[in-house]
Every structure is written in C-alpha cells, then in structure tokens.
C-alpha positions, 0 to 999 in steps of 0.5 A: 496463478499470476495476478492482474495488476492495475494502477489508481491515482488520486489528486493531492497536493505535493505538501500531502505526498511528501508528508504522506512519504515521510509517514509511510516510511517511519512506519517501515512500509511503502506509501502504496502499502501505506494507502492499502492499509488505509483503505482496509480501516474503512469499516468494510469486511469485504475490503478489508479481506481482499487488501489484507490478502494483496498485503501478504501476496505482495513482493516487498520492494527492493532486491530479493537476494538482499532480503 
C-alpha cells in the first residue's frame, strides 16, 4: 500500500532554521525527522502512534546502496 505524502510549513525566522539544522543534525537525524519527533512529545497517544509508525516506514535519506 503506498502512502499519501503531503507537505506542511511553518513560519520562522531563518536564525531558528539554522539552529534548528545544526540540532537536528548532532542528533543523527533530518530537521523533518527532528520536528517529527517533537510533535510525538505533545502528550497525545494518538499523535504519538501515528508519528512513531511514519518514523519507522520513512526511507532514510541519501542513496540506498550507500546504506
């Protein structure tokens, strides 16, 4: 079953993307990956579900023969 991707954005300043990089990156994952796993620390055990399994389904990045 192939899944529906859609897209989100949010507005902040180019200082908070940088940083937010630079965090994502020192913790070995994508700054998508990195607002992800944010958004399953709201308290939600729904939310948490569902990001958890689009965690684990998700391709990692890059080239997969390199993996």
């Amino acid at each position: 079953m192939s899944r529906k991707i859609v897209s989100m954005q949010i507005r902040i300043t180019d200082d908070v993307r940088k940083r937010a990089k630079v965090v994502a990156k020192k913790h070995g994952i994508t700054l998508s990956e990195l607002v992800l796993t944010l958004l399953a620390n709201t308290g939600d055990k729904e939310l948490k579900g569902l990001v958890d399994r689009e965690l684990k389904e998700r391709p990692k990045p890059g080239r997969p023969w390199e993996k």
